[in-house]
DRENDO-454561 format. One record per residue (C-alpha): residue number from 1; residue in one letter; y, x, z. Coordinates in steps of 0.05 Angstrom, whole numbers. Each point is the difference from the previous one (the first is absolute). Example, Ala and Ser with C-alpha at 12.3 -4.5 7.8 and 13.67 -1.06 7.14 Angstrom:
# residues 2
+-----+---------+--------+--------+--------+
| num | residuo |      Y |      X |      Z |
+-----+---------+--------+--------+--------+
|   1 |       a |    -90 |    246 |    156 |
|   2 |       s |     69 |     27 |    -13 |
+-----+---------+--------+--------+--------+
# end
This chain:
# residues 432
+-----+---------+--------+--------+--------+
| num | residuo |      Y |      X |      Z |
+-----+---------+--------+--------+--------+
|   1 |       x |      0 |      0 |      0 |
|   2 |       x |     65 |     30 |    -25 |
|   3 |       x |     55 |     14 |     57 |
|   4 |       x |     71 |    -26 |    -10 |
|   5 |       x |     52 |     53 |     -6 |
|   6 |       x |     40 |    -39 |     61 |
|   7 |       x |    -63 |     -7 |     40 |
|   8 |       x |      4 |     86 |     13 |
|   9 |       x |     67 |     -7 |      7 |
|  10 |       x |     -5 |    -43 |     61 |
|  11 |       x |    -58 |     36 |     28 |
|  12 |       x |     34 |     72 |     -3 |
|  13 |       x |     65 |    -31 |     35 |
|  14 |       x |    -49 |    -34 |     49 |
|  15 |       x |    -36 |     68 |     16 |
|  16 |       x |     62 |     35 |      8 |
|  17 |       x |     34 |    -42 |     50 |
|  18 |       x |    -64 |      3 |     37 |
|  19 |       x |      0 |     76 |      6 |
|  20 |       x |     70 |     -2 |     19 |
|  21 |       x |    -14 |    -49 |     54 |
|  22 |       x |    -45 |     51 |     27 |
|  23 |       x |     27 |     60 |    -10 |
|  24 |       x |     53 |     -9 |     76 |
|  25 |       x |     59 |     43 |     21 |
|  26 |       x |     18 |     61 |    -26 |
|  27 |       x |      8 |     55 |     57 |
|  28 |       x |     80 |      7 |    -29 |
|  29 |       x |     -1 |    -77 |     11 |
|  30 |       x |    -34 |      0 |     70 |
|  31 |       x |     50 |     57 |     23 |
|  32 |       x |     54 |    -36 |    -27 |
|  33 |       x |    -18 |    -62 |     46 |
|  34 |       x |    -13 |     42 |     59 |
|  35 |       x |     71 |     29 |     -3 |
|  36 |       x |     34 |    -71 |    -12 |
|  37 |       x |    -41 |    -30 |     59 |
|  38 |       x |     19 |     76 |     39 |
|  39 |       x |     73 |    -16 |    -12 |
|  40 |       x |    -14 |    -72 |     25 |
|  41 |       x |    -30 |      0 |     66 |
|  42 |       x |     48 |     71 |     18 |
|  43 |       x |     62 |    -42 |     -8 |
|  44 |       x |    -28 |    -55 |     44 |
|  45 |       x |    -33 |     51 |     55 |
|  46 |       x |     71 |     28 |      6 |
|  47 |       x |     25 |    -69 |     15 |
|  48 |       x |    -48 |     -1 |     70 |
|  49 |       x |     29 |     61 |     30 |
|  50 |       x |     83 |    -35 |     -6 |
|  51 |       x |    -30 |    -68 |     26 |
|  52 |       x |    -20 |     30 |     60 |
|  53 |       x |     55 |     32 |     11 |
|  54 |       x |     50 |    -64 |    -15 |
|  55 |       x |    -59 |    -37 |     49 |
|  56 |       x |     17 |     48 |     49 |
|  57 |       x |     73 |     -9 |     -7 |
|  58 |       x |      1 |    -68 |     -1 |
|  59 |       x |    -43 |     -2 |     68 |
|  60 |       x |     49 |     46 |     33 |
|  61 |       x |     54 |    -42 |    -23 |
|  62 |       x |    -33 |    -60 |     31 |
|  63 |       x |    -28 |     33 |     69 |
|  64 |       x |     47 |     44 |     14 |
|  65 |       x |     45 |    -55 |     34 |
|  66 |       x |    -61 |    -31 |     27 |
|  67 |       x |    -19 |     58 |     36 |
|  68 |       x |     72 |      4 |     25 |
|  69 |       x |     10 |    -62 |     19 |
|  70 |       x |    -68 |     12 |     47 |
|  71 |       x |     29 |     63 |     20 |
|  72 |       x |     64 |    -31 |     26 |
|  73 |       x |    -43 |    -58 |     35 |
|  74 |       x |    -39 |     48 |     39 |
|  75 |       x |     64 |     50 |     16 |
|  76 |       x |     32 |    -71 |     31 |
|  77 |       x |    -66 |    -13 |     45 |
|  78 |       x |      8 |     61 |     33 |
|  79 |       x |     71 |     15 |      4 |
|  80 |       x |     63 |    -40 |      1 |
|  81 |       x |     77 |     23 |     13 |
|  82 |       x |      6 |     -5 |     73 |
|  83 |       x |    -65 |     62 |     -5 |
|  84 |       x |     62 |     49 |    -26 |
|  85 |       x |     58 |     34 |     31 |
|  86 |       x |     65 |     38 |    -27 |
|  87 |       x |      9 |     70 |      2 |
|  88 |       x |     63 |     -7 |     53 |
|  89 |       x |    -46 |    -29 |     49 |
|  90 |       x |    -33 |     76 |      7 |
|  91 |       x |     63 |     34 |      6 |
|  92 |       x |     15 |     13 |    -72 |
|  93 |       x |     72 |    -10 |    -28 |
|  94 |       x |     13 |    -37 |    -56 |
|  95 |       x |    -32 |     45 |    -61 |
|  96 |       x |     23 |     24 |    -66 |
|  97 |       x |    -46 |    -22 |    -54 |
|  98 |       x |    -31 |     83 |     -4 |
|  99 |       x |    -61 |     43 |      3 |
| 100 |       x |     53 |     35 |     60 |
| 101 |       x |      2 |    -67 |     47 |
| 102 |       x |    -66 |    -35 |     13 |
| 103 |       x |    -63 |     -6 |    -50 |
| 104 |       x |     -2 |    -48 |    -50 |
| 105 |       x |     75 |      0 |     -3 |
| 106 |       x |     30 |     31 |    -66 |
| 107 |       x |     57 |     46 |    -22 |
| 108 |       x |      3 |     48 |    -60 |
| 109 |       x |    -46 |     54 |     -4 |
| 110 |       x |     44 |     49 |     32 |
| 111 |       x |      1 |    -40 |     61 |
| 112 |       x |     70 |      4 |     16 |
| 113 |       x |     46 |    -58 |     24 |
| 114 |       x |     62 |    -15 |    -52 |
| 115 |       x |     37 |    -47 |    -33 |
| 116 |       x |    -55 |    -14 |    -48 |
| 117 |       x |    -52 |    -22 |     59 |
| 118 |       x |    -28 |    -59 |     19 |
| 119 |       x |     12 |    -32 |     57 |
| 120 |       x |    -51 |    -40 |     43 |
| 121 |       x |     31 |    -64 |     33 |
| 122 |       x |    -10 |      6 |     83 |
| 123 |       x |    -67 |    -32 |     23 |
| 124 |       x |    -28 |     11 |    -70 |
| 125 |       x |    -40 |     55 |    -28 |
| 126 |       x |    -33 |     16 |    -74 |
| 127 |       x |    -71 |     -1 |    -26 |
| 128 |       x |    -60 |     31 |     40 |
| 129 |       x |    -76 |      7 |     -6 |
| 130 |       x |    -45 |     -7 |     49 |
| 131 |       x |    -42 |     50 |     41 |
| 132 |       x |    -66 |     10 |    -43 |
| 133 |       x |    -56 |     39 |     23 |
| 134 |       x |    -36 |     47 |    -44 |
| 135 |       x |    -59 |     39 |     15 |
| 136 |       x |    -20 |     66 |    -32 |
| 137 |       x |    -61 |    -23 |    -36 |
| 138 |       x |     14 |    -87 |     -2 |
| 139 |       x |    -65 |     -6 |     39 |
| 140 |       x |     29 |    -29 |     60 |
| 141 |       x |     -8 |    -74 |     18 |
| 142 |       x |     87 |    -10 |      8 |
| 143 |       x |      9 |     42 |    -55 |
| 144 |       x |     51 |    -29 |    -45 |
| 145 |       x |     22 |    -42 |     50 |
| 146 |       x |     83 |    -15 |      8 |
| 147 |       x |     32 |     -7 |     77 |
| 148 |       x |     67 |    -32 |    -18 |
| 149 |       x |     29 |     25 |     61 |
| 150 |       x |    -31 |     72 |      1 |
| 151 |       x |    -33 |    -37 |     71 |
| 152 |       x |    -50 |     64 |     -1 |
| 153 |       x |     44 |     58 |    -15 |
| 154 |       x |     38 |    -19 |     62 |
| 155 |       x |    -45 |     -7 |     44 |
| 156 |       x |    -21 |     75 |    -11 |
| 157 |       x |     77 |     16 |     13 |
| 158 |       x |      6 |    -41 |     68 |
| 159 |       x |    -70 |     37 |     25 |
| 160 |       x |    -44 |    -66 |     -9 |
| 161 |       x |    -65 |      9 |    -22 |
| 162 |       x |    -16 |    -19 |    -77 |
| 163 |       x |    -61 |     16 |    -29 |
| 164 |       x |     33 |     22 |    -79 |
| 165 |       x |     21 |     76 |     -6 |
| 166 |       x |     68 |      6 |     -8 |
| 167 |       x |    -20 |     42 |    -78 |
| 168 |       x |    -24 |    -59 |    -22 |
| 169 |       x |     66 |    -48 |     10 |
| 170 |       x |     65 |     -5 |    -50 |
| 171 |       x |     59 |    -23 |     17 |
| 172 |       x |     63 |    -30 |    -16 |
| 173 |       x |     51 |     33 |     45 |
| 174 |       x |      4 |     69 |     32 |
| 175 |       x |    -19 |     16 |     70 |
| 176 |       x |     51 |    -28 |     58 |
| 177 |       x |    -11 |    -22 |     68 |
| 178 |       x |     77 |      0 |     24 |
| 179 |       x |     28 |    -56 |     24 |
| 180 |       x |    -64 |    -24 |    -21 |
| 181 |       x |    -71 |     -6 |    -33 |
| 182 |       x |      4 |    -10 |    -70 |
| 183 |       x |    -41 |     26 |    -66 |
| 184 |       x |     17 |    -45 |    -54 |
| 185 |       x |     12 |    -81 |     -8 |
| 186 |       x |     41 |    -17 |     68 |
| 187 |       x |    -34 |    -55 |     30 |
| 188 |       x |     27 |    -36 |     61 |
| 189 |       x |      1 |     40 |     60 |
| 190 |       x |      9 |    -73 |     45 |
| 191 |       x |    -62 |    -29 |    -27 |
| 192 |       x |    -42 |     60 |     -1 |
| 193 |       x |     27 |     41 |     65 |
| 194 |       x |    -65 |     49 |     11 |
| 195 |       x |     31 |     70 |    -25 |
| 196 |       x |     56 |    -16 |     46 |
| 197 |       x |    -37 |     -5 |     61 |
| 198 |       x |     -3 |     44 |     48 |
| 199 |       x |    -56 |     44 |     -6 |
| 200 |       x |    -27 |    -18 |     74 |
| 201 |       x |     10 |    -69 |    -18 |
| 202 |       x |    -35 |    -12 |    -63 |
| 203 |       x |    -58 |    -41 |      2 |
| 204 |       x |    -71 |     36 |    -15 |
| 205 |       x |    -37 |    -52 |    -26 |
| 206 |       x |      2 |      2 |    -71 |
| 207 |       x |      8 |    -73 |    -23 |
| 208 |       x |     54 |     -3 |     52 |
| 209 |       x |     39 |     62 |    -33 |
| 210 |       x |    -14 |    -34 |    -62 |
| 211 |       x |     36 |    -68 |     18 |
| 212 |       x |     58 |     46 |     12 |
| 213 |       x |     -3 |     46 |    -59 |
| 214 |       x |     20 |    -20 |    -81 |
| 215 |       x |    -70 |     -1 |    -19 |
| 216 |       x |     -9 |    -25 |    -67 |
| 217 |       x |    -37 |     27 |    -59 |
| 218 |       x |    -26 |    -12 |    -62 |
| 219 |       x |    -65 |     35 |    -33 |
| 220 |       x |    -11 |     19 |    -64 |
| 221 |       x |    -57 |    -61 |    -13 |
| 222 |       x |     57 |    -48 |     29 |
| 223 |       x |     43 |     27 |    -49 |
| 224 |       x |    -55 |    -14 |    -55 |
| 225 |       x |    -11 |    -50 |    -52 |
| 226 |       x |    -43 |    -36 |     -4 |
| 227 |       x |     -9 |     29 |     72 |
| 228 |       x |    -68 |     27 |     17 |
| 229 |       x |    -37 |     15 |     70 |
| 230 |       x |     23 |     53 |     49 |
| 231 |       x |    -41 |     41 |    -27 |
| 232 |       x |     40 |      2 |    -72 |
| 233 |       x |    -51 |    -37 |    -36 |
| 234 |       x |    -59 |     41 |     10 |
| 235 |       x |    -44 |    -63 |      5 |
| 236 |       x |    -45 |    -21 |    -72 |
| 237 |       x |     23 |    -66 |     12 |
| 238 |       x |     76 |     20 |     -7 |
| 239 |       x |     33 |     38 |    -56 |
| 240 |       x |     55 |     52 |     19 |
| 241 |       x |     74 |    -24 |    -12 |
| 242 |       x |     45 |      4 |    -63 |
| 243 |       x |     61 |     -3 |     26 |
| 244 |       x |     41 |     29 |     65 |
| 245 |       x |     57 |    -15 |     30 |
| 246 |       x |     59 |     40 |     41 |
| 247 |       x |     67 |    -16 |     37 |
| 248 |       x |     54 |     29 |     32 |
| 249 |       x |     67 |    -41 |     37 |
| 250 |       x |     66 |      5 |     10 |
| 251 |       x |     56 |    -40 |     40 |
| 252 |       x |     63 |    -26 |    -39 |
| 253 |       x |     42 |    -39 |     33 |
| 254 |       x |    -36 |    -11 |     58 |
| 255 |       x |    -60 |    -29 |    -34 |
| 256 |       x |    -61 |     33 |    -18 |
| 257 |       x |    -30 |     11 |    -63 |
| 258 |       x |    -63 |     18 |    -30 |
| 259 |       x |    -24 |     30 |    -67 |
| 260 |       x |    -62 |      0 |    -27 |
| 261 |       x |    -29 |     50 |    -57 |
| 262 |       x |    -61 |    -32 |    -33 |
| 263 |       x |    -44 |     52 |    -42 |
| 264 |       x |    -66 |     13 |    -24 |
| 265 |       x |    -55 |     50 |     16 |
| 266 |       x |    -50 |     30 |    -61 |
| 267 |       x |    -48 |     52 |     21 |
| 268 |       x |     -5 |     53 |    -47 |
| 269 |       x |    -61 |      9 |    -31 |
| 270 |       x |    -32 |    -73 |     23 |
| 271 |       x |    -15 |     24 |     72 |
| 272 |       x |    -18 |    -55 |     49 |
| 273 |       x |     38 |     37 |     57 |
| 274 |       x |     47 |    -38 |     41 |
| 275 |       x |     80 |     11 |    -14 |
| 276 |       x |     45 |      9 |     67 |
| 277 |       x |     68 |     37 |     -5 |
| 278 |       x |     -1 |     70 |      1 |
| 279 |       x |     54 |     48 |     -6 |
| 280 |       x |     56 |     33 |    -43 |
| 281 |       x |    -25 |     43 |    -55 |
| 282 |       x |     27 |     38 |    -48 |
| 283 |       x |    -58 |    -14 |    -54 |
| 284 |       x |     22 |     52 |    -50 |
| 285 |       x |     53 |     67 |      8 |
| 286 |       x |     30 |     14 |     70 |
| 287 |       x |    -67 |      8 |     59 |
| 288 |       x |     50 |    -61 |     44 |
| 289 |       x |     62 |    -52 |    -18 |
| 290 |       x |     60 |     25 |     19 |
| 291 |       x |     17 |     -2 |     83 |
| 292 |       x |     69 |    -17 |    -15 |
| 293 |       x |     58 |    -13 |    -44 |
| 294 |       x |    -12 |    -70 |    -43 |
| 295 |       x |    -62 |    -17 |     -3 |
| 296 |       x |    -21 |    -18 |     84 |
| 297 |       x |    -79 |     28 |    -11 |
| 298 |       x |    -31 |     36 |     49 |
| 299 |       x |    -69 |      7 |     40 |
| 300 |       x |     34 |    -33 |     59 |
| 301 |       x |     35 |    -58 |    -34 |
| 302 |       x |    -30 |    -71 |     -5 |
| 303 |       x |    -27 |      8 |    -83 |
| 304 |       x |     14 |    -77 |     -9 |
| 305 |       x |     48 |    -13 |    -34 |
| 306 |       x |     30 |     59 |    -26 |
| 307 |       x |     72 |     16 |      5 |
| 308 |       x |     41 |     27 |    -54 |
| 309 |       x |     79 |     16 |     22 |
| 310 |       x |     43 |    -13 |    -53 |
| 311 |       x |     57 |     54 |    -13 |
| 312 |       x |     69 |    -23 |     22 |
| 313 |       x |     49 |    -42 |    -33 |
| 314 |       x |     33 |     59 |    -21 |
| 315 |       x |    -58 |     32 |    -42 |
| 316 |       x |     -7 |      0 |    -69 |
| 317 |       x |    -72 |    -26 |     15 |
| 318 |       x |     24 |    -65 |     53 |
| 319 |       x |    -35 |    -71 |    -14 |
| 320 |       x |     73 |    -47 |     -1 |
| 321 |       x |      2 |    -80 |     -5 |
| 322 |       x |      0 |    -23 |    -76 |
| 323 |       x |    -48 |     52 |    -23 |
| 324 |       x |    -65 |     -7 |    -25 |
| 325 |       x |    -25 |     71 |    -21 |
| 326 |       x |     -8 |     52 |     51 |
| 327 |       x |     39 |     59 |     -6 |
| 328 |       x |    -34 |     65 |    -12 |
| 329 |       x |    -60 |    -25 |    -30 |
| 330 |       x |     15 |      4 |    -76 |
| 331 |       x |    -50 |     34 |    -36 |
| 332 |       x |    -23 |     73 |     11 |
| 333 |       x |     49 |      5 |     54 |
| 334 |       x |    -25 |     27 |     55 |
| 335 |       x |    -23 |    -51 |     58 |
| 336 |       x |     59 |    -17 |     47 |
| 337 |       x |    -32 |     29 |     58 |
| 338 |       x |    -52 |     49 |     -6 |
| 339 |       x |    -58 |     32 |    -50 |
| 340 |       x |    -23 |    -44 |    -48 |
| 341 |       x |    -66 |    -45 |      9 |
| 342 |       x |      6 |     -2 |     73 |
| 343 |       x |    -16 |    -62 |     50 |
| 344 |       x |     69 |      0 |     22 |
| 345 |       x |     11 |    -16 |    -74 |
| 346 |       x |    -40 |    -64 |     -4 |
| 347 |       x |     48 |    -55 |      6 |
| 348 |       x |     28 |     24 |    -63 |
| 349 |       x |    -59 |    -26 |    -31 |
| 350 |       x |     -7 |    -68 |    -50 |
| 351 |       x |    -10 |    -59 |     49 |
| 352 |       x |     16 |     35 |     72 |
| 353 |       x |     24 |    -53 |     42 |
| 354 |       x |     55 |     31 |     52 |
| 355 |       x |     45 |    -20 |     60 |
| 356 |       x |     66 |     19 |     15 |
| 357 |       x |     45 |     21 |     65 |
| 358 |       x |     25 |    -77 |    -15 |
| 359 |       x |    -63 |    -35 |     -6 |
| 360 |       x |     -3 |    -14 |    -72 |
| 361 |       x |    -50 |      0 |    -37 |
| 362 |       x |     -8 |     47 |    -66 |
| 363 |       x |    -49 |      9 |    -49 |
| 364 |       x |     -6 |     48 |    -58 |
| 365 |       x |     -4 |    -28 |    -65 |
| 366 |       x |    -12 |     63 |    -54 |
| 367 |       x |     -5 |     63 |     46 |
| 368 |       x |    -31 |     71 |    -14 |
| 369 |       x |    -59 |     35 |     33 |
| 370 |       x |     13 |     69 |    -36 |
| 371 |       x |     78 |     34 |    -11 |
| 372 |       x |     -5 |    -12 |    -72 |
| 373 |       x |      1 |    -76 |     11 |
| 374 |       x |     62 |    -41 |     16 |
| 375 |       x |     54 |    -32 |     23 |
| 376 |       x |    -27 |    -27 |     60 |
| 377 |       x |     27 |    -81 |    -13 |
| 378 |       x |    -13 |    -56 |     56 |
| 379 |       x |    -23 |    -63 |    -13 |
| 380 |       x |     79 |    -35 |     28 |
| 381 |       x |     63 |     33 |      8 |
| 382 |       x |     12 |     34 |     67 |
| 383 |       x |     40 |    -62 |     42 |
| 384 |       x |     79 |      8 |     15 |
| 385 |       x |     -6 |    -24 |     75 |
| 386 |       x |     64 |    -21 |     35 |
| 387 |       x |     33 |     46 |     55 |
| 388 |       x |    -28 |    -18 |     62 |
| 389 |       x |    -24 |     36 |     61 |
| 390 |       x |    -75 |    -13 |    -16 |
| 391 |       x |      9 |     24 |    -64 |
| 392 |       x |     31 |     58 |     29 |
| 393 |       x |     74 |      3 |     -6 |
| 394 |       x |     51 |     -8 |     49 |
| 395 |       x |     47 |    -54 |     -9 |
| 396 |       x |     74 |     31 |     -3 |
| 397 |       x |    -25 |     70 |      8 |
| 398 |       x |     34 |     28 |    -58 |
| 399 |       x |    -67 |     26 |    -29 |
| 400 |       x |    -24 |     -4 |    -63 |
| 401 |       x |    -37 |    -58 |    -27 |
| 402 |       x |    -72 |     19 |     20 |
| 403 |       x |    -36 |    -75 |     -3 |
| 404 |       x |    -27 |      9 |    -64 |
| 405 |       x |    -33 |     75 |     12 |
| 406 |       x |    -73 |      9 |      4 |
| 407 |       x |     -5 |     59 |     53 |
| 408 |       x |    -84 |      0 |      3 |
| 409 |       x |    -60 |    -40 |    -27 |
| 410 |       x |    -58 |     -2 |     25 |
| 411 |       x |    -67 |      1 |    -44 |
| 412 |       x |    -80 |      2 |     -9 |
| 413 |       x |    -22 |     66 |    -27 |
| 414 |       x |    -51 |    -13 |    -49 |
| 415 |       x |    -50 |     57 |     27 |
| 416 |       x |    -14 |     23 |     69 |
| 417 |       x |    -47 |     68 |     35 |
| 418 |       x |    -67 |    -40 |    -13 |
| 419 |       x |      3 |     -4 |    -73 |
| 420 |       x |     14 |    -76 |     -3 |
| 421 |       x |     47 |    -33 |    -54 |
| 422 |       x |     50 |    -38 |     25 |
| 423 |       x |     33 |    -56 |    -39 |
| 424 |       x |     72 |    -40 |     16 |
| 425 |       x |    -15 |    -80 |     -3 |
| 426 |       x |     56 |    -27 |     46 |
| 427 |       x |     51 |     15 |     39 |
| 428 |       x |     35 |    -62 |     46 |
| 429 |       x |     55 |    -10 |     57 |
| 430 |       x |      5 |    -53 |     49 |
| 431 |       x |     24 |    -19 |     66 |
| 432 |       x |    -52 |     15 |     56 |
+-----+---------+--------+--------+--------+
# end
C-alpha cells in the first residue's frame, strides 16, 4: 500500500516533538534558573534580618513606657516626699550648682563659681543617683542592688555594723560627717533620727535601728522586666529579663522628682548569664574613664546613669536653648570630651535617651558612634525655660540669662566591665 507524501510529513513532525519532549533542561538552562531563583530568595532572606530589627524597635517603643510606668509605681510604694530632706537641714549652705559645692550639683568643668554659674534655689538641690553596690566578681546575692539613701555606706561611717565591704559600694556624694551624716540623696533626718543618736543611746536590736534608719532599696530583679525571682531568673520555669531599669532624684522647688532610664540588656555571644550593673569601663584605649574633668566616671561613682558636664555657656562647645545640633560633634571632629569610641561617648549615639540638670527629657535623633560621623542632632529643640529660681537664675541678680543652658545630662552607656550591650529605650520625669 503506497504512503501519502503528507502521511511522512506528519509522522516526522510527530517524532520530533516527541524527542524534544524528552530531551529536559539544558545545564546552561538549569544554571540559568538556579541563579534567578538565587537572586530570589537572597532579596527576601535579607528582608528577615530588618524585620527583626523594626520588631525590636517597635517593642521598645511600646514597653519602654510600660516598664516605666511600673518602675515609677514601685519607686511610689516605697518612698514618698516626706522620706527626703534638704541639704540645709545638715548644715550645708545654700549651694552653687558645681562639682566644688555638694555632689550631684553642677558648674563648668573648671569648677569655679562666676557669673556664668548656676545657682541652686535654697532647700533645693540637683540630680543624684543612688548608692549601688557592686561586688568584684557579680556573684553576690545584693549585687546590683541600689540603696537610695546610701543607708549602708553610713552605717560603716557612724561605726554600726553592716555586713557589705565598704570596696564594693558607690556613691553619690563625697565623704562628710560634719554637722552631720550624709553620703548622697539627703533624706530626712526627723523621720529617720538613728545616725544622730548618741552612740550610747542607739538601740542594738537591728529591726529597731532599722525603724530609725532610711532603709530602702531596690535590687536589680526589682528593677527587672518582666521581673524574675531573687535569684535573677535562674529557675527553668522563668526566662531572664529583657529590660532594666534605673533612677536617680532631685528636689526643685521643694518637691521631689524622679527619673527613670529604661534600657535593654543583650548578652554577647547568646550567654544565659544573668545581667546586674557593673562598673565603668573604658572598653577600648585608656586602661580607666577619666577621674575627673567632664565626664563624672570613676570606680567609686554610682555607674547608673552616667553624667556628662556640659562645657559652660561661654564655650564654643555649650548646648543653648533653640538648638538642635550639638556643638562639637560635626564630623571627624574630635569628640567633645575625650578619645574617640569611649563609654563616656555613648550618649552621642543614634537613639540615646538623656536627662538634663532641668529635668527634660532628650533624645538623639541621627548621632555618631565613630568621629567621622556627625552632627550629633536631637530629636526636639533644646527648651528656652523662663528665669526662675528652679531653673536656676536669680530673679533681679543682674546675671545673665542662664534658664535655657543645659549644664549636665545624664545617660545609659551602651556597654559596661562584663561585656553586656546596653541599649537606650526610655528615659521619663515625674513627680515622686
Amino acid at each position: 500500500m503506497e504512503v501519502s507524501r503528507m502521511h511522512v510529513v506528519r509522522e516526522n513532525r510527530v517524532s520530533s516533538l516527541r524527542s524534544a519532549a524528552q530531551r529536559g533542561f539544558s545545564l546552561v538552562e538549569m544554571l540559568l534558573a538556579v541563579f534567578i531563583l538565587g537572586i530570589g530568595v537572597i532579596s527576601i532572606a535579607a528582608l528577615f534580618p530588618a524585620g527583626i530589627v523594626l520588631q525590636r524597635q517597635a517593642n521598645d517603643d511600646i514597653l519602654g513606657p510600660v516598664v516605666a510606668k511600673n518602675a515609677f509605681a514601685m519607686i511610689r510604694s516605697k518612698l514618698d516626699q516626706s522620706d527626703f530632706g534638704s541639704m540645709e537641714d545638715f548644715g550645708f549652705r545654700p549651694q552653687f550648682l558645681g562639682s566644688a559645692g555638694i555632689a550631684g550639683t553642677i558648674s563648668p568643668a573648671n569648677g569655679a563659681v562666676s557669673a556664668f554659674d548656676v545657682y541652686q534655689a535654697p532647700g533645693d538641690w540637683g540630680w543624684m543617683r543612688p548608692s549601688f553596690h557592686i561586688s568584684p566578681n557579680g556573684a553576690q546575692p545584693y549585687d546590683g542592688t541600689i540603696d537610695i539613701f546610701s543607708a549602708e555606706y553610713t552605717r560603716r561611717r557612724v561605726s554600726l555594723p553592716s555586713a557589705i565591704p565598704d570596696a564594693q559600694l558607690r556613691v553619690d556624694l563625697s565623704e562628710d560627717t560634719t554637722p552631720g551624716p550624709i553620703f548622697g540623696i539627703p533624706y530626712n533626718r526627723a523621720k529617720y533620727p538613728l545616725y544622730f543618736i548618741d552612740p550610747a543611746a542607739r538601740p542594738t536590736d537591728p529591726l529597731a535601728q532599722q525603724m530609725l534608719e532610711p532603709v530602702v532599696t531596690f535590687t536589680q530583679a526589682e528593677r527587672s522586666w518582666p521581673q524574675g525571682n531573687p535569684k535573677y531568673g535562674t529557675a527553668s520555669s522563668i526566662p531572664l529579663s529583657t529590660y532594666y531599669w534605673d533612677c536617680m532624684f532631685r528636689k526643685n522647688g521643694g518637691r521631689v522628682q524622679v527619673a527613670v532610664f529604661v534600657y535593654r540588656v543583650n548578652i554577647p555571644g547568646g550567654d544565659s548569664r544573668p545581667y546586674t550593673v557593673g562598673p565603668y569601663t573604658s572598653v577600648t584605649g585608656a586602661a580607666s574613664p577619666p577621674a575627673a574633668g567632664i565626664f563624672e566616671g570613676a570606680a567609686n561613682l554610682p555607674p547608673m546613669p552616667a553624667l556628662f558636664r556640659v562645657p559652660a555657656q561661654t564655650a564654643a562647645t555649650s548646648w543653648v536653648a533653640g538648638a538642635t545640633d550639638i556643638p562639637g560633634t560635626a564630623a571627624n571632629a574630635a569628640n567633645s570630651f575625650g578619645a574617640p569610641e569611649q563609654v563616656w561617648d555613648d550618649w552621642q549615639a543614634p537613639g540615646s535617651w538623656m536627662i538634663d540638670n532641668h529635668g527634660t527629657v532628650h533624645q538623639v535623633l541621627s548621632g555618631r558612634v565613630n568621629v567621622t560621623q556627625g552632627p550629633v542632632r536631637l530629636v526636639r529643640r533644646i527648651p528656652d525655660l523662663p528665669n526662675a529660681p528652679v531653673n536656676g537664675v536669680l530673679l533681679n541678680s543682674g546675671l545673665p540669662d542662664r534658664s535655657g543652658q543645659v549644664s549636665a545630662i545624664w545617660f545609659i552607656p551602651r556597654r559596661d566591665a562584663r561585656g553586656n550591650v546596653i541599649t537606650p529605650v526610655f528615659a521619663a520625669v515625674e513627680e515622686l
